[in-house]
C-alpha positions in Angstrom: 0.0 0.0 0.0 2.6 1.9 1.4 4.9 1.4 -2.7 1.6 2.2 -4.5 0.8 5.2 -2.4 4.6 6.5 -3.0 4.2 5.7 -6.9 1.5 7.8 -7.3 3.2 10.6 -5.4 5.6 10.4 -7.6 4.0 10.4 -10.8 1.8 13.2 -9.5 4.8 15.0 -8.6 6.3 14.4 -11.8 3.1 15.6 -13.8 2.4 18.8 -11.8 6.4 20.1 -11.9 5.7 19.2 -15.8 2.5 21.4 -15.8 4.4 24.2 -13.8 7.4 24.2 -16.1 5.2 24.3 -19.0 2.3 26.1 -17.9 1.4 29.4 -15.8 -0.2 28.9 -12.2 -3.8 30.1 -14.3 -3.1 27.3 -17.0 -1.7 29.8 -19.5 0.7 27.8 -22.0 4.6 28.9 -21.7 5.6 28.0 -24.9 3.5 29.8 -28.4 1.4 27.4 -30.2 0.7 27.1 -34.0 -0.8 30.1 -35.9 0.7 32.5 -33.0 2.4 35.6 -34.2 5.1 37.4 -32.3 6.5 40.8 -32.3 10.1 42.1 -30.9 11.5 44.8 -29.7 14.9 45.6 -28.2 15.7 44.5 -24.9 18.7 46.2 -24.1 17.1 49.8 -23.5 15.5 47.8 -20.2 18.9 45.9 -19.2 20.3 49.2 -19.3 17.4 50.5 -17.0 17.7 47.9 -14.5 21.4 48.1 -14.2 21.4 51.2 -13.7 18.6 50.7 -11.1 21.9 50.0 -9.1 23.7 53.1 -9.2 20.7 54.9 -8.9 20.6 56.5 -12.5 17.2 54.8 -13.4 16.7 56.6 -16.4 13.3 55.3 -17.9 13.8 52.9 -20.9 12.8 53.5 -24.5 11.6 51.4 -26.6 13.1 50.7 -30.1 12.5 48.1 -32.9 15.1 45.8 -32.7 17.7 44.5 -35.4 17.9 47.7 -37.5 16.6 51.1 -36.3 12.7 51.6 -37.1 12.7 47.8 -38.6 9.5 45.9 -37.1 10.4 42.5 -36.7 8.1 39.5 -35.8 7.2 35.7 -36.3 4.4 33.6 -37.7 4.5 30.4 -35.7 4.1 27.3 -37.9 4.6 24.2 -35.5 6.4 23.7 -32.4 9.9 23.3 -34.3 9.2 26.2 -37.7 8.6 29.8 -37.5 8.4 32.1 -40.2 9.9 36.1 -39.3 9.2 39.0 -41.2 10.9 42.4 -40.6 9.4 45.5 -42.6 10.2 49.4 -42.6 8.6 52.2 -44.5 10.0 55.2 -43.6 8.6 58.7 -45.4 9.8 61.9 -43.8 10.8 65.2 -44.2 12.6 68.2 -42.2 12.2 72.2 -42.6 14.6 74.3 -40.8 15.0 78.1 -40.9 18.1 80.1 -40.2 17.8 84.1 -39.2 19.9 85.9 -42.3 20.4 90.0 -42.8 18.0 91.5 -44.7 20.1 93.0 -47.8 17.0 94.8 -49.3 17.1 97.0 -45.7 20.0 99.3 -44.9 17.7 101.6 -42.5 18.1 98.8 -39.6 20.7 96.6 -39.5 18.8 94.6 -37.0 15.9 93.6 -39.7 15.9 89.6 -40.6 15.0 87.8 -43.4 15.0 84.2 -43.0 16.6 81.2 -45.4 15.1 77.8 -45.7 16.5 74.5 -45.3 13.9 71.9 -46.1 14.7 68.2 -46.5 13.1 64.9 -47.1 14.0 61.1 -48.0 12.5 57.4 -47.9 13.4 54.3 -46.2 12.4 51.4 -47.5 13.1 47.5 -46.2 11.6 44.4 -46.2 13.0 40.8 -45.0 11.9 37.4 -44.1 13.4 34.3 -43.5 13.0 30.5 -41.8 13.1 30.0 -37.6 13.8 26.9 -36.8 13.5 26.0 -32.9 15.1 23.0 -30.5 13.9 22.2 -27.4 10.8 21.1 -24.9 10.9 23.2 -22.3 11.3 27.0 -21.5 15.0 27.3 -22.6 15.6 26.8 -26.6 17.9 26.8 -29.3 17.1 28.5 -32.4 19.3 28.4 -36.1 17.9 29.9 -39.6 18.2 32.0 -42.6 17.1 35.1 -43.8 16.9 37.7 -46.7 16.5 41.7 -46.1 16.0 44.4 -49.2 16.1 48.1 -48.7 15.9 51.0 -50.5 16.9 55.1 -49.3 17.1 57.7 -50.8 17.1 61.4 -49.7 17.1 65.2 -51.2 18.0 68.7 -49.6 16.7 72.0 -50.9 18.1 75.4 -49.8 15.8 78.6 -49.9 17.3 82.2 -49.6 15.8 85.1 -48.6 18.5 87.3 -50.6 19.1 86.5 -54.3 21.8 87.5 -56.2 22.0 90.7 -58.4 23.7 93.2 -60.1 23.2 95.1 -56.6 23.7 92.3 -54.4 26.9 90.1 -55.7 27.1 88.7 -52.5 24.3 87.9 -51.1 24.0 87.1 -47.1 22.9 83.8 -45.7 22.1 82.3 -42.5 22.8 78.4 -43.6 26.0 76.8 -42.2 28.4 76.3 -44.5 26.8 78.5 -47.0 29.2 81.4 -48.7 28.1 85.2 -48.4 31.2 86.0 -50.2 29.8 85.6 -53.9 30.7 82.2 -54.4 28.6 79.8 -55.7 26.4 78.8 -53.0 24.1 75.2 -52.8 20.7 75.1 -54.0 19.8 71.2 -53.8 21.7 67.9 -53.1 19.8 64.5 -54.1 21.5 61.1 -53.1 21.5 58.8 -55.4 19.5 56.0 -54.4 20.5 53.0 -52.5 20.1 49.5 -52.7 21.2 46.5 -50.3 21.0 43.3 -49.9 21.6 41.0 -47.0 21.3 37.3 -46.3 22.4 36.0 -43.5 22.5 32.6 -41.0 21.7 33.2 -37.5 21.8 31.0 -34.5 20.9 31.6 -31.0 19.3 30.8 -28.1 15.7 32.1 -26.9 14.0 31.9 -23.2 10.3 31.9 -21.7 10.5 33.9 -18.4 6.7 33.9 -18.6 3.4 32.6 -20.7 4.2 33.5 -24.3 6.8 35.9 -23.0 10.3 35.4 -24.0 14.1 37.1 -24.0 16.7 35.7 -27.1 19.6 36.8 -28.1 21.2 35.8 -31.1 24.5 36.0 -33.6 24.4 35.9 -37.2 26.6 35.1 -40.5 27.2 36.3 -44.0 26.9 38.4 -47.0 25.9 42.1 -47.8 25.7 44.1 -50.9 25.0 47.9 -50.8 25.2 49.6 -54.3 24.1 53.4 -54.7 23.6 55.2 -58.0 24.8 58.9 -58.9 23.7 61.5 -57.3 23.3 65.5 -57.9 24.2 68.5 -56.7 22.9 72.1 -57.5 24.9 75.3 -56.9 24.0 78.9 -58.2 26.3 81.8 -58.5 26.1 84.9 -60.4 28.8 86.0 -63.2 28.1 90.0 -62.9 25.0 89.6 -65.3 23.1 87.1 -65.5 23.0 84.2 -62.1 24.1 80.8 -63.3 23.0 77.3 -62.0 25.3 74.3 -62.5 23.9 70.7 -61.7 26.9 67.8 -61.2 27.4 64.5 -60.3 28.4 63.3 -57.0 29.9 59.7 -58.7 28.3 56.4 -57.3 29.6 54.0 -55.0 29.2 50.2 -54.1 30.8 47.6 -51.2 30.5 43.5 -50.7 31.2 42.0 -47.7 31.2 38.5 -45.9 31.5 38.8 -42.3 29.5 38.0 -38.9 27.2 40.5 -37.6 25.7 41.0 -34.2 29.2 40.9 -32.9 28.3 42.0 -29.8 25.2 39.8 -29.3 21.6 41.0 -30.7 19.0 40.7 -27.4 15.5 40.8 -27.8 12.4 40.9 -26.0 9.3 39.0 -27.4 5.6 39.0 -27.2 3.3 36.3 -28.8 -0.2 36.4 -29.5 
């Protein structure tokens, strides 16, 4: 009696430090289950809070996107073993700025402003996915894969000035750093040439539950990127004493290859399934 009662103990013991390890106190599952999605974000904005809980500089955390700035990363859940990721960014923005100048029309008061204009705009443009593949029963795992990421950028400047050149006014003031109110030629609008890269990589790492579908990972990845960027253009104007001139050039093109490791110094995430 005394044997059975101690087998069952210990098969009920067994069973419920299975169900704890696997499920929350509520009955929650640990671990995702197929058709689950997942998004990440950056975990070491909150290791940094919580370190620095210790020498009292709790600054509060931010949260960012992880793996490349602004890139929304997550996870379609297949099986217990196959995850699918997807990381996507479209980025449209633009920027206007404006610098106090002299007012060259107005000699009565030196203290009259005009004001110049800096306005400036670009896109950012990626897209990625790849294969997870996961090994492991419990709340520690190992996870290995491949993936593919695309972008595109490109960006343009435009400089607006309140005084123009003239037979009156050869040199024209301006308030833009690094613009010339000597009478030399002076910048009117810069456009990148567009970019392109390519990335695809291997990654392996290792990924942990702390809580129901809750989960930190950290990961290193290897091999090959392609960025290739086309010509881009630059405007100045200038005035010859009669007429003022604009001159559009180049600004050549450029292109790199490399095979290397990334994540060098470890990619951590936090994770959230649904």
């Amino acid at each position: 009696m005394k044997k059975s009662l101690l087998v069952i103990a210990l098969a009920s013991a067994t069973t419920f430090a299975s169900a704890q390890d696997m499920n929350s106190k509520r009955g929650t599952p640990i671990l995702p289950e197929p058709g689950d999605y997942s998004i990440g974000i950056d975990a070491v904005p909150f290791l940094e809070y919580f370190g620095n809980l210790m020498n009292g500089s709790n600054s509060a955390p931010s949260f960012d996107f992880k793996t490349s700035p602004f890139v929304i990363s997550g996870l379609y859940v297949k099986d217990a073993n196959t995850a699918y990721r997807g990381k996507l960014r479209l980025g449209f923005g633009s920027n206007t700025v404006n610098y106090a100048t002299e007012n060259d029309a107005t000699t009565a008061d030196p203290n009259d402003q005009s004001f110049d204009e800096v306005k400036s705009g670009g896109k950012s443009i990626f897209i990625g996915g790849g294969l997870q593949k996961t090994r492991g029963k419990h709340r520690l795992h190992g996870i290995y894969g491949g993936e593919a990421l695309i972008g595109l950028q490109s960006s343009k400047t435009e400089h607006s000035f309140a005084n123009a050149f003239s037979a009156t006014n050869p040199a024209p003031s301006t308030g833009i750093p690094g613009q010339p109110s000597n009478g030399d030629p002076r910048t009117t609008e810069v456009k990148s040439g567009g970019e392109f890269s390519f990335t695809l990589r291997a990654f392996v790492g290792v990924e942990y539950f702390f809580a129901p579908k809750m989960s930190v990972s950290g990961e290193f990845g290897w091999g090959l990127g392609l960025v290739s960027q086309a010509e881009g253009e630059q405007t100045t104007e200038s005035f010859d004493g009669t007429t003022v001139k604009s001159v559009t050039t180049k600004t050549g093109k450029s292109s790199s290859f490399g095979i290397d490791t990334d994540n060098s110094g470890g990619s951590i995430n936090l994770n959230f399934y649904f």
